[in-house]
N, C-alpha and C positions, 0 to 999 in steps of 0.2 A: 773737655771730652764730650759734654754733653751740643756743646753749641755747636762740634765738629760734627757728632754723628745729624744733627738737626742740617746740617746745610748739605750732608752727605745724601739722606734723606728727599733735599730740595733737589739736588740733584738727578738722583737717580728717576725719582719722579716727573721732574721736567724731559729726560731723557725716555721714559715711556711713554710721554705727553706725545713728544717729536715723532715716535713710530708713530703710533695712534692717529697723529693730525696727515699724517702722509698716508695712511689706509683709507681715511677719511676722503680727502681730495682725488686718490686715486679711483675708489668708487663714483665720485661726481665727475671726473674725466677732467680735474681742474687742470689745465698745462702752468708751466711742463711736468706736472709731477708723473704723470701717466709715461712716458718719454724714460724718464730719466729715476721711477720708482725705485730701484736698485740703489742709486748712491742718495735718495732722500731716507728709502728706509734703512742702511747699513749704518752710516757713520751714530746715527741715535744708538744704533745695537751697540756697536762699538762704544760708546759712552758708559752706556749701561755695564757692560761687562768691566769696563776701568773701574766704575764708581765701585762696583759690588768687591773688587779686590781689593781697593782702598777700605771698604767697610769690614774688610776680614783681617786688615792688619797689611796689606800689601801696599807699594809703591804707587803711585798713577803714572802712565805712559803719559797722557793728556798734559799732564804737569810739567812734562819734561820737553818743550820744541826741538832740544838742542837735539834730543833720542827720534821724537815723535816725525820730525820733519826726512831727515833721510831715512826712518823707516818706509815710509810714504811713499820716495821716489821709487826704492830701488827694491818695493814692493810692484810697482808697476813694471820695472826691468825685470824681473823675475820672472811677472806675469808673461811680458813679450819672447822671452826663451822660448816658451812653449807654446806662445801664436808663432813663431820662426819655425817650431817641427809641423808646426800643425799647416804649416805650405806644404807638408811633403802628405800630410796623415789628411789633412780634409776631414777631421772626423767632427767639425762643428762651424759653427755659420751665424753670421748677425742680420734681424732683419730690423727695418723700422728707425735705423739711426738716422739723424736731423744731418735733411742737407746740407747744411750749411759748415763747411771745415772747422772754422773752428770752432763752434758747439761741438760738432763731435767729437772732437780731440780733449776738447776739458772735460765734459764728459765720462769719456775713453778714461782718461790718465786717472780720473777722483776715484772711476769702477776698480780700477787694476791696481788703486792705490791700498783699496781694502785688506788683499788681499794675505797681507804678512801680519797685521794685526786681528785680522779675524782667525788666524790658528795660532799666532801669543795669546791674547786674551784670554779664551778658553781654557788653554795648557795653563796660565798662570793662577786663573782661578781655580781649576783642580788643584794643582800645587797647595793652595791655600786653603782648601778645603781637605787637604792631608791625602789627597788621594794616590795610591800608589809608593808611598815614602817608602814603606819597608818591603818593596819590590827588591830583592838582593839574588843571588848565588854566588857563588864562586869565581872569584876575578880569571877572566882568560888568558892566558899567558901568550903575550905577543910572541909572532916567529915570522921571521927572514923574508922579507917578500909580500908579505898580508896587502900592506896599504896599494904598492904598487900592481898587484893580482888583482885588488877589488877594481882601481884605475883602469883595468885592460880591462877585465870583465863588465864593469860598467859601457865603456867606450865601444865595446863588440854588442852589447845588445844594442846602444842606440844605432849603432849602423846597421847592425839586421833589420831592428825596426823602420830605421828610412827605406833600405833596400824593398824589404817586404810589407807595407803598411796594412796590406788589408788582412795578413793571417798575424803579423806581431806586437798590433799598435796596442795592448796594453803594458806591455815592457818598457813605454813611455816614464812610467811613473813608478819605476826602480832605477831604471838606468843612471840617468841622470843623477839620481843619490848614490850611486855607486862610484861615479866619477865626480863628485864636490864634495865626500867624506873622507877622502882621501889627504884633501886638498885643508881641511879645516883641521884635520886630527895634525897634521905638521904646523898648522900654523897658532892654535889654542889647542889643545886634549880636553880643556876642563869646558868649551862647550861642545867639543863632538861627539855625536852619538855612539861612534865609534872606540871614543874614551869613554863613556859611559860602560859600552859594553864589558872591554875590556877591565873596569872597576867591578864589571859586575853586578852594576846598578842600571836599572831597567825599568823604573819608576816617571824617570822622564819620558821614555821611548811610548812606552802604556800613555800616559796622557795626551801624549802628543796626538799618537795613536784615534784616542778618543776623541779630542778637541779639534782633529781634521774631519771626523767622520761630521761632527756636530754643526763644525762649517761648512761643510758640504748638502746636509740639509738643507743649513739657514739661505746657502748661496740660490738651490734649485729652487726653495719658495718665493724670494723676492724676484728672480729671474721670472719664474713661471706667469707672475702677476704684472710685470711690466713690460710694457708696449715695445722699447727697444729691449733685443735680449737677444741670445744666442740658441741655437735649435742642434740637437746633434744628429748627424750621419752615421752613427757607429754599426761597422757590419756584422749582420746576423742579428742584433739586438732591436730593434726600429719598433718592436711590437710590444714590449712590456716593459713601458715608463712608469717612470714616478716623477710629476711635474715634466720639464723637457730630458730625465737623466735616463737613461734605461736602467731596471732597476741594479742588477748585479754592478754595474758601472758607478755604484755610489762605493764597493769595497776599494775604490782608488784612491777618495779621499785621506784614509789614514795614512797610503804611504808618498803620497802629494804632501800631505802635512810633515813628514821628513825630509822632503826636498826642501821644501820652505822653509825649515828652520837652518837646515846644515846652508843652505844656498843663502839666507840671509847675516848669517854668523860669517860668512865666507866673505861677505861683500861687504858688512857697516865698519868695519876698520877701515875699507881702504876709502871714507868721505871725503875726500881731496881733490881738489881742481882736477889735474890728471884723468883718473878714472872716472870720473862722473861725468865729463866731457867724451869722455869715450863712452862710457851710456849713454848720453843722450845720442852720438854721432850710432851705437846700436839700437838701440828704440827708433829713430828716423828708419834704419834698414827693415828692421823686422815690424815695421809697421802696416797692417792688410793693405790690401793693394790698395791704388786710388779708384773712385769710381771710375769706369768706360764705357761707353755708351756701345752695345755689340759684341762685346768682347765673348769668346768665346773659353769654359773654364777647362784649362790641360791637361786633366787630370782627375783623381780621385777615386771613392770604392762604388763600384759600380751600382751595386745591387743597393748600397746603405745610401750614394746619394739620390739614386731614384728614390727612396722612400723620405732622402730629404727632400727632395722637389716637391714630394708629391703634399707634405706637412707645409712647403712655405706655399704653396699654389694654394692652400685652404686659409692662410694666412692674407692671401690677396685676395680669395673672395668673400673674406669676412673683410678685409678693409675698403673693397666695393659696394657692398650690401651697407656696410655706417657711413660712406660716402655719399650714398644717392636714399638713403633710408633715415637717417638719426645725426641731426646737428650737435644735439647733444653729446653724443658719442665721439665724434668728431674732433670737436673743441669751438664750438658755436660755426661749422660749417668753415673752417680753415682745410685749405688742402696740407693734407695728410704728407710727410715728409717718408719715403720708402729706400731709402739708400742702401742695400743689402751688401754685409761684408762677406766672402770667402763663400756667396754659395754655389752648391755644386752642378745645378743645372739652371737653365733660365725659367722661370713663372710665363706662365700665355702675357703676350708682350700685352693685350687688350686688358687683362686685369689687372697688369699692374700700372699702365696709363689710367684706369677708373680709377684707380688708389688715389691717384694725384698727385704722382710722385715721379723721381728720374725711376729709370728703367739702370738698374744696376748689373754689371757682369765682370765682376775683375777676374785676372788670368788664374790666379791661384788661392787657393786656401781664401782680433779680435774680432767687480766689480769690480771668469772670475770674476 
């Protein structure tokens, strides 16, 4: 027991080593960790929070490939759902990602791979830490219609929200749980939230709750700090951030972290050639457009992407000003890679040529 908790210990420690040495490097502009700071600093977190559930008497994810690896995937399928709505919603944008395809795509997929273990983790270490357990009332009695009711009513907000994107786009982040609990409660009850409900037990729902809001921090500080990362457009809000998030727009998190558990419970049954070939043939589709040089973008919220424009246009005259001013900053005077995903207007074509970089413009609309 004791040599267990001694190497659990080594662990945890080496795994706060790993943030620590990527904070490190990220202040010295060492490449690519500046670039790519996001999935250097997550996957340590992620360690971190394994070891300390292991330390409280819980299971390791990390132990488990056979679990760990299509969480991973179909962590990043999950992620691409909501870069697919976000072509119609425009309400966020990539700058700074490495020209080069496929850097950005391994990249892309490690960012988006995060993103199912950074709201299990969490929820499991509450779990283990008792939180919530005797979270109870009164079992609801199912009636006539529920699952198929929540299925329309899910299904009718996402189509308002495509319809209408700039007054309904936070209906994003029910919708969709309203249409894949449906779908889980028929195929498990004993992981749907909505058997939960119905149990009466609400214990889970709260953590979840919790442990999405917590991911949500952790995702907007490591994002805010790294070079490539995402900027949002959200309209009416453009004025009171926290990091890139506005700040009311951090209450999405918790019911985000419902979709992601009901949508990943939904999906790791079906790990079979079959379906995973069909993800990947959807992850190809819903992938941000490719760069084009001119392209002009068909869309978006007016008023939220001029004040996105007007955040990435300070973005290129700070990566002109470390161009022609600070090698160091730089990466010892390499030109600066600026291939911008899903933004909503174009940057002065002259700042972003001093950047060093392509001049990016795709048509429409991506550790998440």
């Amino acid at each position: 027991m004791e040599a267990s908790r001694a190497k659990l210990a080594v662990g945890l420690a080496a795994a706060a080593a790993a943030l620590a040495a990527a904070v490190v490097l990220l202040h010295f502009q060492v490449r690519p960790v500046p670039v790519w700071f996001y999935v250097f600093a997550w996957y340590p977190t992620l360690l971190f929070f394994d070891l300390l559930v292991v330390w409280l008497g819980g299971a390791s994810l990390f132990a488990r490939p056979r679990v760990l690896l299509p969480m991973l995937w179909w962590s990043a399928v999950i992620w691409l759902l909501f870069e697919a709505i976000n072509f119609r919603l425009q309400d966020w944008y990539y700058v700074f990602l490495p020209a080069s395809v496929a850097a950005r795509w391994i990249g892309i997929t490690l960012s988006l791979a995060t993103v199912v273990p950074a709201i299990l983790l969490p929820e499991r270490l509450l779990d283990r830490l008792g939180a919530w357990r005797t979270l109870r009332s009164a079992p609801l009695a199912p009636r006539r219609g529920d699952l198929g009711l929540a299925l329309a009513l899910g299904a009718g907000l996402l189509g308002a929200t495509l319809a209408l994107p700039r007054s309904l786009y936070p209906l994003t982040w029910g919708a969709v749980w309203l249409m894949a609990e449906p779908l889980l409660y028929r195929a498990d009850p004993t992981v749907s939230l909505f058997g939960d409900m119905r149990r009466g037990e609400w214990g889970r729902i709260a953590r979840l709750l919790a442990a999405g809001l917590a991911a949500g921090g952790v995702w907007e500080a490591f994002n805010a700090h790294a070079r490539a990362k995402w900027i949002y457009t959200v309209p009416f809000l453009e004025h009171a951030k926290v990091f890139e998030m506005p700040l009311i727009g951090f209450l999405g998190f918790p019911f985000f972290a419902l979709e992601v558990w009901s949508l990943y419970h939904l999906l790791a049954p079906r790990t079979r050639a079959g379906p995973v070939l069909a993800s990947v043939g959807f992850a190809a589709c819903a992938r941000p457009a490719e760069p084009s040089r001119g392209a002009r973008p068909g869309g978006g919220h007016r008023g939220a992407a001029g004040g996105g424009a007007r955040r990435a246009a300070r973005h290129w005259d700070a990566s002109r000003r470390g161009a022609h001013g600070s090698r160091h900053r730089n990466g010892g005077g390499a030109r600066r890679s600026d291939t911008r995903i899903g933004v909503s207007r174009d940057p002065p074509r002259a700042t972003a040529d001093a950047a060093g970089g392509a001049r990016v413009d795709p048509g429409r609309a991506p550790r998440r």
